[in-house]
N, CA, C, O and CB atoms as a CASP TS submission, in Angstrom:
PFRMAT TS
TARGET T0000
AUTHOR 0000-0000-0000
METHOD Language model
MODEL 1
PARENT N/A
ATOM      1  N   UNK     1      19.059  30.303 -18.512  1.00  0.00           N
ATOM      2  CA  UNK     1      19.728  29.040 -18.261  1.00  0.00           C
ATOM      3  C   UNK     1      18.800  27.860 -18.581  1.00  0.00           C
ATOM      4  O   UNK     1      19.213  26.867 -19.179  1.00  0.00           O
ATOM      5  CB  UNK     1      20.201  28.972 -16.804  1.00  0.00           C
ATOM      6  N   UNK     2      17.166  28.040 -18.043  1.00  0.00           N
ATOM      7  CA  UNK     2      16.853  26.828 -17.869  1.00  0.00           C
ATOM      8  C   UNK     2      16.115  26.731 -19.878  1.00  0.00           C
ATOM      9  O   UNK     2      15.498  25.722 -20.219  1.00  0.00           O
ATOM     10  CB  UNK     2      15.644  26.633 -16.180  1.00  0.00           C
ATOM     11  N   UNK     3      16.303  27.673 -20.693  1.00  0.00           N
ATOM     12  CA  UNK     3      15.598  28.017 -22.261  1.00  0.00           C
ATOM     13  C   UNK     3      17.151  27.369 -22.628  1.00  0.00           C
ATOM     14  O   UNK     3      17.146  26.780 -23.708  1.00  0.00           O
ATOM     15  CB  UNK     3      15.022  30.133 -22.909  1.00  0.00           C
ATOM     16  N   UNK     4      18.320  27.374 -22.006  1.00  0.00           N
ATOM     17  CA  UNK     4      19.318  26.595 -22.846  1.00  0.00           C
ATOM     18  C   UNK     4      19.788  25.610 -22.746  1.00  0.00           C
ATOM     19  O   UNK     4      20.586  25.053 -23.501  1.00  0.00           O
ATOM     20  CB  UNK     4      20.158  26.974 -23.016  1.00  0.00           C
ATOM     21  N   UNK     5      19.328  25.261 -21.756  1.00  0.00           N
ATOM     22  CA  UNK     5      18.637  23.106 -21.321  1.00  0.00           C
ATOM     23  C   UNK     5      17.515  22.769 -22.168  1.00  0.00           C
ATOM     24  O   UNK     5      17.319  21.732 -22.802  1.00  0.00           O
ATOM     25  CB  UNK     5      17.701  22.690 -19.342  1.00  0.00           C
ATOM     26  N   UNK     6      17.006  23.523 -22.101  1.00  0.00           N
ATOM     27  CA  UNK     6      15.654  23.103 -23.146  1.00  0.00           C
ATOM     28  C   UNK     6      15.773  23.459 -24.578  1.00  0.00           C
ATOM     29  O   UNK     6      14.742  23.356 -25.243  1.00  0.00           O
ATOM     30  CB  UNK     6      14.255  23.874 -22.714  1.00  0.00           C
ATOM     31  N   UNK     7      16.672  23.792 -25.069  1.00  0.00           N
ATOM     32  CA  UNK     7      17.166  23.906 -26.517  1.00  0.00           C
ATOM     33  C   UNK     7      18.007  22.788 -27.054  1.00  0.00           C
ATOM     34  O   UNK     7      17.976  22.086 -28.065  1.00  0.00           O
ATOM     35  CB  UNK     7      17.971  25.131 -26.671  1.00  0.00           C
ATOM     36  N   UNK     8      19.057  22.926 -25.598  1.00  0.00           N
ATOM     37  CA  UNK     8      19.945  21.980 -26.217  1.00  0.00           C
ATOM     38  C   UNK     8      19.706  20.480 -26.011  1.00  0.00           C
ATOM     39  O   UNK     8      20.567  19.679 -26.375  1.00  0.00           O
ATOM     40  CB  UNK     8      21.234  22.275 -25.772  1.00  0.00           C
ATOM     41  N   UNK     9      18.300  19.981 -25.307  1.00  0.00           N
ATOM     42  CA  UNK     9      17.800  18.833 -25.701  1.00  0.00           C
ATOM     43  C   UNK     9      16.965  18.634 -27.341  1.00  0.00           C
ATOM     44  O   UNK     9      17.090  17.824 -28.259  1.00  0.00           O
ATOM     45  CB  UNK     9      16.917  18.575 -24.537  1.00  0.00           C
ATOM     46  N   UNK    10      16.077  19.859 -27.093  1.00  0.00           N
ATOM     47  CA  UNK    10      15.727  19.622 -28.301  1.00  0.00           C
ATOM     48  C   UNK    10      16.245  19.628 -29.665  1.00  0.00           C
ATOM     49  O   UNK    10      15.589  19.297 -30.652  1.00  0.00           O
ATOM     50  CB  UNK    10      15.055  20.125 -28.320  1.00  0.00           C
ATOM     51  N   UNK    11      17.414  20.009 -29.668  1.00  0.00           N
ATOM     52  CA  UNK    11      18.183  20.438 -30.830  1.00  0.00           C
ATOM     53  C   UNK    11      18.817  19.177 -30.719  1.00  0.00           C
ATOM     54  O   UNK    11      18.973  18.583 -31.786  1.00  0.00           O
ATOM     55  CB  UNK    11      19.104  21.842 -30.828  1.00  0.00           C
ATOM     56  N   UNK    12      19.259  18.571 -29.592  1.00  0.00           N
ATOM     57  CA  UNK    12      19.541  16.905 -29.783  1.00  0.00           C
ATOM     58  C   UNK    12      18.793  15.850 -30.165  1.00  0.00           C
ATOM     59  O   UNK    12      19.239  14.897 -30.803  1.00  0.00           O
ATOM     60  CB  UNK    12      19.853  16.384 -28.785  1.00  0.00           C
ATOM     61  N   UNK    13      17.143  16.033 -29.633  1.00  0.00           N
ATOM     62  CA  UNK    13      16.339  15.407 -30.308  1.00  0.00           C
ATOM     63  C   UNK    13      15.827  15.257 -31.482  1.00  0.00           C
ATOM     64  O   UNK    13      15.042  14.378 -31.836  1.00  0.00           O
ATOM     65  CB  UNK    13      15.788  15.481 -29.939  1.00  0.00           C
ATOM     66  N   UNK    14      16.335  16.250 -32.197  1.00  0.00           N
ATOM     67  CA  UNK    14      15.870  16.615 -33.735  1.00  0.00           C
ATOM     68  C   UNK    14      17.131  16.350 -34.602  1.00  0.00           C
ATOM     69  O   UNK    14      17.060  16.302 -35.830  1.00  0.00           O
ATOM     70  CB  UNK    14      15.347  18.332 -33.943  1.00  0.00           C
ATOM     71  N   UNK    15      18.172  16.196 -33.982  1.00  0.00           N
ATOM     72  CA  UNK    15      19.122  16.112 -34.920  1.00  0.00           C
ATOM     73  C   UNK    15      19.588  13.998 -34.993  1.00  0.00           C
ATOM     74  O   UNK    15      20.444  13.529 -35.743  1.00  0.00           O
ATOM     75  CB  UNK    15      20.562  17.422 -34.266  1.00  0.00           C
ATOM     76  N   UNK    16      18.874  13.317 -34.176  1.00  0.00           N
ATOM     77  CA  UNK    16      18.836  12.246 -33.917  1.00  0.00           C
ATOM     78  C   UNK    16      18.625  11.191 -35.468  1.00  0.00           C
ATOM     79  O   UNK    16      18.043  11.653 -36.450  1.00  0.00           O
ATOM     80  CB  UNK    16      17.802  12.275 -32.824  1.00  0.00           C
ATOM     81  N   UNK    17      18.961  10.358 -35.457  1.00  0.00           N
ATOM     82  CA  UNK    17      18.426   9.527 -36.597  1.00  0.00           C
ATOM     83  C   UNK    17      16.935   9.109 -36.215  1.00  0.00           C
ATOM     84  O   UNK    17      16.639   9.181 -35.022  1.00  0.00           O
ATOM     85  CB  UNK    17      19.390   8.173 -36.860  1.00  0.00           C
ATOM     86  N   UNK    18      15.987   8.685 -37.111  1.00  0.00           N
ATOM     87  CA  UNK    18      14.737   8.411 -37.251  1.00  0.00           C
ATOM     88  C   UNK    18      14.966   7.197 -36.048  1.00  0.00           C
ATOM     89  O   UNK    18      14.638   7.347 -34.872  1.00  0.00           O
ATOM     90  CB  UNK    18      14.194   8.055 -38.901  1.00  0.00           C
ATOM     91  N   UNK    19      15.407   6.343 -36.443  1.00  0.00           N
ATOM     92  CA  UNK    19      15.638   4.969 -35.538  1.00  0.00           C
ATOM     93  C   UNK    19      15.710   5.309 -33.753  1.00  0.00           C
ATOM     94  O   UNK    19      15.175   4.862 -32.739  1.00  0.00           O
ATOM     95  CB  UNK    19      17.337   4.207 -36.093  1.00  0.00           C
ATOM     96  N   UNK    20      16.497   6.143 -34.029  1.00  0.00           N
ATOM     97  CA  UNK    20      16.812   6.339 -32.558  1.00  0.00           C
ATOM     98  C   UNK    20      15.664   7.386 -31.819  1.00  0.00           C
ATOM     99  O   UNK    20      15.636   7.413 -30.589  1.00  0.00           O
ATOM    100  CB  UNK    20      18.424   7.003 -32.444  1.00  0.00           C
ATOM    101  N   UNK    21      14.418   8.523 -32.862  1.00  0.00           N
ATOM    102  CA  UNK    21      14.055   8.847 -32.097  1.00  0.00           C
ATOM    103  C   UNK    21      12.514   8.098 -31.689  1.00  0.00           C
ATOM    104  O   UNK    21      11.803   8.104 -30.685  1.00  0.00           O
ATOM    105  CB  UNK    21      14.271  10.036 -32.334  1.00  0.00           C
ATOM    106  N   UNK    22      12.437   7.458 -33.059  1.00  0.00           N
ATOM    107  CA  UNK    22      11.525   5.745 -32.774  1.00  0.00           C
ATOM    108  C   UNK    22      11.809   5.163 -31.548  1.00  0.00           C
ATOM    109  O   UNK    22      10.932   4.383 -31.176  1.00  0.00           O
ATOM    110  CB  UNK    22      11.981   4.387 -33.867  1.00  0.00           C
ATOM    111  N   UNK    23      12.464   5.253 -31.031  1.00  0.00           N
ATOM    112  CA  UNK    23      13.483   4.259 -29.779  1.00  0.00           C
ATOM    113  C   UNK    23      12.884   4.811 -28.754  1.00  0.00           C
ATOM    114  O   UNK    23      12.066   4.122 -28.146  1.00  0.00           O
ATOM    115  CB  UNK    23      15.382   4.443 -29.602  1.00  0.00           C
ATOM    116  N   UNK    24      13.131   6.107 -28.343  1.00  0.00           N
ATOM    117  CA  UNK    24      13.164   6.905 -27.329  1.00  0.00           C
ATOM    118  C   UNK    24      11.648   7.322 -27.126  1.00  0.00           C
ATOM    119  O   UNK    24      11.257   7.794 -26.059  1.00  0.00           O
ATOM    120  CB  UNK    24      14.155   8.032 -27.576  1.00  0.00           C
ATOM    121  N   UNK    25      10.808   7.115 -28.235  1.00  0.00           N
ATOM    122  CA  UNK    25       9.706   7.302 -28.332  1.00  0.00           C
ATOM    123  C   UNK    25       8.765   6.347 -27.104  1.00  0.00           C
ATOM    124  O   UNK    25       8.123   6.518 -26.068  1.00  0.00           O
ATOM    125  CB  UNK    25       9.510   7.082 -29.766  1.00  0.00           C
ATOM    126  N   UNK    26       9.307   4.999 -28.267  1.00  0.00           N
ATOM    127  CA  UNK    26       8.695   3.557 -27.100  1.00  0.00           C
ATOM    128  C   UNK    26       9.029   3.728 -25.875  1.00  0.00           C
ATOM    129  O   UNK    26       8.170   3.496 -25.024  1.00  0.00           O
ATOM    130  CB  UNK    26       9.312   1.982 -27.320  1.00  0.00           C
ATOM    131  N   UNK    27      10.546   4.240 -25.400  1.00  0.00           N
ATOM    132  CA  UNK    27      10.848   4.096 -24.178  1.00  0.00           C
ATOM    133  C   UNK    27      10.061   5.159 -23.162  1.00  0.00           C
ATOM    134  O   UNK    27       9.777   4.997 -21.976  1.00  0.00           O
ATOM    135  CB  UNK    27      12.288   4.178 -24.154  1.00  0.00           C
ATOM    136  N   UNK    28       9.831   6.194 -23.948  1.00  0.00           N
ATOM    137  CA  UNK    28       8.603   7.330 -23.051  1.00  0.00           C
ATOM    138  C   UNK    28       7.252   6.907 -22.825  1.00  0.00           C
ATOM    139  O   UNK    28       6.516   7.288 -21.914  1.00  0.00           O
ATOM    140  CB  UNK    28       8.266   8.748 -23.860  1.00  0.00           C
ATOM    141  N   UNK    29       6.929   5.890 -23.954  1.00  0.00           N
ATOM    142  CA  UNK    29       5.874   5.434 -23.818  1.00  0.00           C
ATOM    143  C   UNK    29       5.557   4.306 -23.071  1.00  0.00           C
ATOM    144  O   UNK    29       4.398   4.208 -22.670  1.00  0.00           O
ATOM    145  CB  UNK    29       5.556   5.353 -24.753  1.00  0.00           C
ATOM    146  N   UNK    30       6.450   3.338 -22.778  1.00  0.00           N
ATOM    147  CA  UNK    30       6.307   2.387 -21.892  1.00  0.00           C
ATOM    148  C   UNK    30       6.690   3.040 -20.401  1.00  0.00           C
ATOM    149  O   UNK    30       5.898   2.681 -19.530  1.00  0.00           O
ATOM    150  CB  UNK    30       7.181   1.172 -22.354  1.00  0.00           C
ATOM    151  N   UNK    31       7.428   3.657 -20.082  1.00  0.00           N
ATOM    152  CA  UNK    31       7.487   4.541 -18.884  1.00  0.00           C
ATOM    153  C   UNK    31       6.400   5.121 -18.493  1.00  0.00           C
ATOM    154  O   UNK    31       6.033   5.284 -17.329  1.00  0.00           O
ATOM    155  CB  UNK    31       8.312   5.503 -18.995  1.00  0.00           C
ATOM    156  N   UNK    32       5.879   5.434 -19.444  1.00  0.00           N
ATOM    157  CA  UNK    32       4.076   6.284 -19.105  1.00  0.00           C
ATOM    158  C   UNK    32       3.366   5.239 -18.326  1.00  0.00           C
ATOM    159  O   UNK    32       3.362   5.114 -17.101  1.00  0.00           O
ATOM    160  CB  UNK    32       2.843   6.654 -20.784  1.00  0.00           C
ATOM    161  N   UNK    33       2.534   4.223 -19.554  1.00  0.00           N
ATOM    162  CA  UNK    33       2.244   3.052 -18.959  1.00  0.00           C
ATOM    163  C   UNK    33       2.648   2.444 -17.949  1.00  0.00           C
ATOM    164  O   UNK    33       1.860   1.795 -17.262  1.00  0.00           O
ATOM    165  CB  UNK    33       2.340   2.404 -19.545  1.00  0.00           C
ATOM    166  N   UNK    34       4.080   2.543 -17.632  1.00  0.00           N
ATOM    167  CA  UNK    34       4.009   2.066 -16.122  1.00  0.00           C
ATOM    168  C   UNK    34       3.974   2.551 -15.238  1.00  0.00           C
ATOM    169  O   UNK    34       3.472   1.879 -14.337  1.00  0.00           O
ATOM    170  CB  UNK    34       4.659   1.527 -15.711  1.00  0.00           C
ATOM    171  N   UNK    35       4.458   4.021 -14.839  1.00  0.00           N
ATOM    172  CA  UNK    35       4.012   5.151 -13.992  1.00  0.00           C
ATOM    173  C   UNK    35       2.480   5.384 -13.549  1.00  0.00           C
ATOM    174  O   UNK    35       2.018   5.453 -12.410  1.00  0.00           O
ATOM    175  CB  UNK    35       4.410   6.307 -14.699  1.00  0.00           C
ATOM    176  N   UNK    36       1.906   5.473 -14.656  1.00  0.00           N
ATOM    177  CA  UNK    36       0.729   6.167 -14.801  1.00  0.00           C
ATOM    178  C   UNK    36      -0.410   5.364 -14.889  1.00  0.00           C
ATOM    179  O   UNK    36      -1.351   5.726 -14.183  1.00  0.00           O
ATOM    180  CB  UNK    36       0.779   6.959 -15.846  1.00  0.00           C
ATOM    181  N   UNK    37      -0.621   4.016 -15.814  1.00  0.00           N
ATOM    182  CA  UNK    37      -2.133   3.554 -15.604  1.00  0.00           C
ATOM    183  C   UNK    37      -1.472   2.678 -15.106  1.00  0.00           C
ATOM    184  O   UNK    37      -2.395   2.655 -14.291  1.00  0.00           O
ATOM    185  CB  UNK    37      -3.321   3.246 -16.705  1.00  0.00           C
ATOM    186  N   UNK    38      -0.576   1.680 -14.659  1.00  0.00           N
ATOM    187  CA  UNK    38      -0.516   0.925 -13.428  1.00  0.00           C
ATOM    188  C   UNK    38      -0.867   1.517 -12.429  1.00  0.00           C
ATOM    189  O   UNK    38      -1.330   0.700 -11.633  1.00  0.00           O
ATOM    190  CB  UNK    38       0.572   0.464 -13.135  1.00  0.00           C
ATOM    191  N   UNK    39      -0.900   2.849 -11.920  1.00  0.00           N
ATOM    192  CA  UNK    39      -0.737   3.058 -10.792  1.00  0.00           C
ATOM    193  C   UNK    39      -2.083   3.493 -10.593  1.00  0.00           C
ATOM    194  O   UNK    39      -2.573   3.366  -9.471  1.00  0.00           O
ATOM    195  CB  UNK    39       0.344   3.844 -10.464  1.00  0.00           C
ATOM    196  N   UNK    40      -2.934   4.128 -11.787  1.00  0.00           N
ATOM    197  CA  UNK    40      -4.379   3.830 -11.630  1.00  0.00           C
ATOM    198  C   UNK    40      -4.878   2.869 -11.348  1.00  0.00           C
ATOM    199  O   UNK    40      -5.720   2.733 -10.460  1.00  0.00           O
ATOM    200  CB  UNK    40      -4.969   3.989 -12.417  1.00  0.00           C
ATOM    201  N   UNK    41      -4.302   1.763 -12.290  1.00  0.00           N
ATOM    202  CA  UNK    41      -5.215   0.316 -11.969  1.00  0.00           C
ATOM    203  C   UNK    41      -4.907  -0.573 -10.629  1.00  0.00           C
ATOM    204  O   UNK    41      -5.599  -0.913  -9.669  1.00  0.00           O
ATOM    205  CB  UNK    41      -4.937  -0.796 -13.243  1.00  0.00           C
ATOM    206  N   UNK    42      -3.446  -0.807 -11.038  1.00  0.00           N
ATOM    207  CA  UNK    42      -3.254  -1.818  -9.655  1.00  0.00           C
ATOM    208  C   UNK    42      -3.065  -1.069  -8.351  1.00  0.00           C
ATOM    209  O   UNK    42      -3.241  -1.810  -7.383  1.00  0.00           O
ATOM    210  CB  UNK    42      -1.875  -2.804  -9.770  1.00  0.00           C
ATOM    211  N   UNK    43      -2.697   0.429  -7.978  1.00  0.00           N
ATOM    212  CA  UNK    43      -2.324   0.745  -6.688  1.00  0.00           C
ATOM    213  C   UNK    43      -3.019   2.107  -6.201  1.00  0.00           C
ATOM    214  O   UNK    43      -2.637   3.271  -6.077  1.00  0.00           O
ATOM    215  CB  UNK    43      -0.801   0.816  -6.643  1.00  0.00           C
ATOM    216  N   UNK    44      -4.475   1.269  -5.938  1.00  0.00           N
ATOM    217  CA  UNK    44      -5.441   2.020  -5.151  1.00  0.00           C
ATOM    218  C   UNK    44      -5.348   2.818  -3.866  1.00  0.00           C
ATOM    219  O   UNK    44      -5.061   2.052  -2.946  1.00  0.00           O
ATOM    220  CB  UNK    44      -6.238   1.248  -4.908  1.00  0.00           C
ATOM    221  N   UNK    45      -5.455   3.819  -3.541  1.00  0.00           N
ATOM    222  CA  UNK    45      -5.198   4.961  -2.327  1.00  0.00           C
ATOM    223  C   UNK    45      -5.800   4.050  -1.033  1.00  0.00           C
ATOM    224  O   UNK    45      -6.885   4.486  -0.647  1.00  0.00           O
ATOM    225  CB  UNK    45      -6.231   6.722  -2.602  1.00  0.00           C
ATOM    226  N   UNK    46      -5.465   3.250  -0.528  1.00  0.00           N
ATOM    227  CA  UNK    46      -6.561   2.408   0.378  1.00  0.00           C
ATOM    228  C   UNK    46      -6.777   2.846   1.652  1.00  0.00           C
ATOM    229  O   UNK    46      -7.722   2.611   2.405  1.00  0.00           O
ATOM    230  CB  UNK    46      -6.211   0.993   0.590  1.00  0.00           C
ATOM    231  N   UNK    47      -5.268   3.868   1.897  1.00  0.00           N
ATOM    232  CA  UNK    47      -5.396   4.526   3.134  1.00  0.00           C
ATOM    233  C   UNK    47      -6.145   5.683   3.204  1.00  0.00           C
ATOM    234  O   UNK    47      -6.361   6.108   4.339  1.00  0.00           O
ATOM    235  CB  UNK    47      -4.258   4.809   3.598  1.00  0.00           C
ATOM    236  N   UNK    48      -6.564   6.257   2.329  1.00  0.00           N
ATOM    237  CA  UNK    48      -7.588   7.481   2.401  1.00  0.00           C
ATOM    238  C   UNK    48      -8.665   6.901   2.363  1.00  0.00           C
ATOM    239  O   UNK    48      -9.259   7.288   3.369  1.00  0.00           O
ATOM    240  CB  UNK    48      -7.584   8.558   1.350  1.00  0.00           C
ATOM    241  N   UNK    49      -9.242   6.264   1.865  1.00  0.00           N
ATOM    242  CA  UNK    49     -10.661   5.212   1.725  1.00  0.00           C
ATOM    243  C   UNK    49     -11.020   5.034   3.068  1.00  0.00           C
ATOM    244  O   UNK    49     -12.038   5.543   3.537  1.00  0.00           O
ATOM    245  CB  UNK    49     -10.436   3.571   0.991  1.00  0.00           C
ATOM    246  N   UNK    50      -9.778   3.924   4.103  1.00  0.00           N
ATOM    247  CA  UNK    50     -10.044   3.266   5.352  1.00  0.00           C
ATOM    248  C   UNK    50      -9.921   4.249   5.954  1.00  0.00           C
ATOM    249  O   UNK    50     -11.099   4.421   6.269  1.00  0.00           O
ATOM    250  CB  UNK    50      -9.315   2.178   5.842  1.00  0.00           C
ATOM    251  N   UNK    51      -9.331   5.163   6.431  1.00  0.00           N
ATOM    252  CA  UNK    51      -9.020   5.845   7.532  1.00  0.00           C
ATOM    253  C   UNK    51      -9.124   6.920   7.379  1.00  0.00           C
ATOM    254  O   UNK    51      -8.867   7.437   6.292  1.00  0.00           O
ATOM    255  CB  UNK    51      -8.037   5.691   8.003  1.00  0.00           C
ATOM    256  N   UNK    52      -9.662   7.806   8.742  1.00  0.00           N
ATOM    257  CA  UNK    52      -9.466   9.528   8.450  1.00  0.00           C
ATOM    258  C   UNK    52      -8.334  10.667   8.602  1.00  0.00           C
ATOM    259  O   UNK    52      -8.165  11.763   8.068  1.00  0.00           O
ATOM    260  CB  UNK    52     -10.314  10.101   9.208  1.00  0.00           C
ATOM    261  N   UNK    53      -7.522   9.796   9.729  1.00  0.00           N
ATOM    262  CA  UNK    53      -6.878  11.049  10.096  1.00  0.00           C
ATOM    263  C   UNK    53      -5.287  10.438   9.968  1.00  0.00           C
ATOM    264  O   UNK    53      -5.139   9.216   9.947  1.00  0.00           O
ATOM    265  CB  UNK    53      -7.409  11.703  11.766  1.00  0.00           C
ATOM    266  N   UNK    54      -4.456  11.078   9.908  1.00  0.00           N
ATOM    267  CA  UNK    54      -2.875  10.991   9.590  1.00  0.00           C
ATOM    268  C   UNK    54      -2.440   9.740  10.680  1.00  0.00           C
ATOM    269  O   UNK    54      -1.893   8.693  10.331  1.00  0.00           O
ATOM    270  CB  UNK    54      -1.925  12.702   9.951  1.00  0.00           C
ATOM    271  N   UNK    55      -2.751  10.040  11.844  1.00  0.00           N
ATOM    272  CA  UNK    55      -2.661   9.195  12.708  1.00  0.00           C
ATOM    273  C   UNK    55      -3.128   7.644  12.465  1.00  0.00           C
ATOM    274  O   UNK    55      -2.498   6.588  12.515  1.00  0.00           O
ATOM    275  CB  UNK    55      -3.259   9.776  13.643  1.00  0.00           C
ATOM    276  N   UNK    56      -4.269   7.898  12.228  1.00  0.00           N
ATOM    277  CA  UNK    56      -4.668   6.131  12.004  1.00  0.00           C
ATOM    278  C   UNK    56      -3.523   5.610  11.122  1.00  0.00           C
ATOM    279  O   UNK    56      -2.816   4.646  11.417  1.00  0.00           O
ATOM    280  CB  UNK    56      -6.355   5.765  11.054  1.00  0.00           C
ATOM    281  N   UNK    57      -3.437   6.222  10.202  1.00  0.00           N
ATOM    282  CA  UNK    57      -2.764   5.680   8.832  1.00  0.00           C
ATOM    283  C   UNK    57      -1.462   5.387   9.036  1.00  0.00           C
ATOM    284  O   UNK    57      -0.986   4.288   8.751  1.00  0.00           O
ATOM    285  CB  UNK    57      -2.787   6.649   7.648  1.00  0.00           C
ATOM    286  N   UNK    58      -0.721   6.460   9.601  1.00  0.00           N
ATOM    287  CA  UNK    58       0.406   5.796  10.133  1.00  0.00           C
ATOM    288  C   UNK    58       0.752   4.783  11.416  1.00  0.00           C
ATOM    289  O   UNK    58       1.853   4.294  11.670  1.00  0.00           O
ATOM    290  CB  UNK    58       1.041   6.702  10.271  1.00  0.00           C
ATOM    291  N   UNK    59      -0.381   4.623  12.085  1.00  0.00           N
ATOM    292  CA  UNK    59      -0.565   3.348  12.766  1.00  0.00           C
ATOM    293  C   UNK    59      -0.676   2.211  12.148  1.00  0.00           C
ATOM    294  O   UNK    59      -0.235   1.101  12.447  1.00  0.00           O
ATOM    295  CB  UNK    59      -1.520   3.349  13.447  1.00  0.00           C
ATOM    296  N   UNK    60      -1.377   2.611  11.150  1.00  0.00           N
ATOM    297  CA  UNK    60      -1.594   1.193  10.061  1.00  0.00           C
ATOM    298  C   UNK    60      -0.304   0.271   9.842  1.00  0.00           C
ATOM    299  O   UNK    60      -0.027  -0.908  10.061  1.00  0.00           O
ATOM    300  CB  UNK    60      -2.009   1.732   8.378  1.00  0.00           C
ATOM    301  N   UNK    61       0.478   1.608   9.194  1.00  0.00           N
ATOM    302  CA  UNK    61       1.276   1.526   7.938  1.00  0.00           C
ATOM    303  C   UNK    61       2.864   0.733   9.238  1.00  0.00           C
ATOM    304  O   UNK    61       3.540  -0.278   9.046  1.00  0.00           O
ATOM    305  CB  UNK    61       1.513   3.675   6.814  1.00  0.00           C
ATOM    306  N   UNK    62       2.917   1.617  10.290  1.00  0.00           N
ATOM    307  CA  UNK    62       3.598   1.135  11.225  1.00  0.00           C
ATOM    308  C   UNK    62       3.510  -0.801  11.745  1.00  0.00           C
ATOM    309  O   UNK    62       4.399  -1.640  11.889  1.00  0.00           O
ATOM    310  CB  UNK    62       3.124   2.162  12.268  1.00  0.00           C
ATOM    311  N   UNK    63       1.933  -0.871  11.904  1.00  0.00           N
ATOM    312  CA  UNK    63       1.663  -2.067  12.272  1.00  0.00           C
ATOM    313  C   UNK    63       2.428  -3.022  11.372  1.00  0.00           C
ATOM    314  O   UNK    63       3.241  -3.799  11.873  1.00  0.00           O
ATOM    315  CB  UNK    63       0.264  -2.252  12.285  1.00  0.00           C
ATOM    316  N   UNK    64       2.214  -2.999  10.141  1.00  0.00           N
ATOM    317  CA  UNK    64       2.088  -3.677   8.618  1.00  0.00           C
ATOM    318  C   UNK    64       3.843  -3.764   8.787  1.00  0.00           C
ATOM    319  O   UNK    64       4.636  -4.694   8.931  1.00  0.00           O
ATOM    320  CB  UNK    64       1.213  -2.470   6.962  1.00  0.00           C
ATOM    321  N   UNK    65       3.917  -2.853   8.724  1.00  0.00           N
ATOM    322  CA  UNK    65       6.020  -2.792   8.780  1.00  0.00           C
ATOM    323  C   UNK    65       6.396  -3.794  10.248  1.00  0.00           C
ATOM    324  O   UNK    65       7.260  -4.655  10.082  1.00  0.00           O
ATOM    325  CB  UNK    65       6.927  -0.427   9.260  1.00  0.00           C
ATOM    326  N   UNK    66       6.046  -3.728  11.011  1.00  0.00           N
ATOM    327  CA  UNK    66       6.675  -4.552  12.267  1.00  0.00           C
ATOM    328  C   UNK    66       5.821  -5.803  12.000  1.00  0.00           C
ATOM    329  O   UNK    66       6.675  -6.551  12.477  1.00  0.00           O
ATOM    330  CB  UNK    66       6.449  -3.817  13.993  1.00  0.00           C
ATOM    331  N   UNK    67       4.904  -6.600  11.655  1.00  0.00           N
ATOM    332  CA  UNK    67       5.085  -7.411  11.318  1.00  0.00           C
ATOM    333  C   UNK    67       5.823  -8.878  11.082  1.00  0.00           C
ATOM    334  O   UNK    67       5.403  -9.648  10.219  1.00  0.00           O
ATOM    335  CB  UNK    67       4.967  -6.958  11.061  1.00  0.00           C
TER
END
């Protein structure tokens, strides 16, 4: 089942016009970039850094929300 999901994308992807798989290309690629090294760069783990245990952190995270 799951080899004839994965065929019948790729057999859609290949049968695509050039344009369109140019398209889909950028759009995987800007999805990357924003998933992935934004989330390296701008959104640092800060609660594992500051705190040790599950508890603190969700005290934190609790505090921050009631607010």
């Amino acid at each position: 089942m799951v080899k004839r999901v994965i065929r019948f994308y790729v057999d859609g992807f290949r049968s695509m016009a050039s344009w369109s798989r140019t398209l889909w290309i950028i759009i995987l690629l800007k999805l990357f970039i924003l998933f992935f090294i934004f989330k390296l760069i701008f959104f640092k783990d800060t609660l594992n850094t500051k705190y040790d245990t599950d508890r603190e952190r969700s005290e934190h995270v609790i505090e921050q929300i009631t607010k």
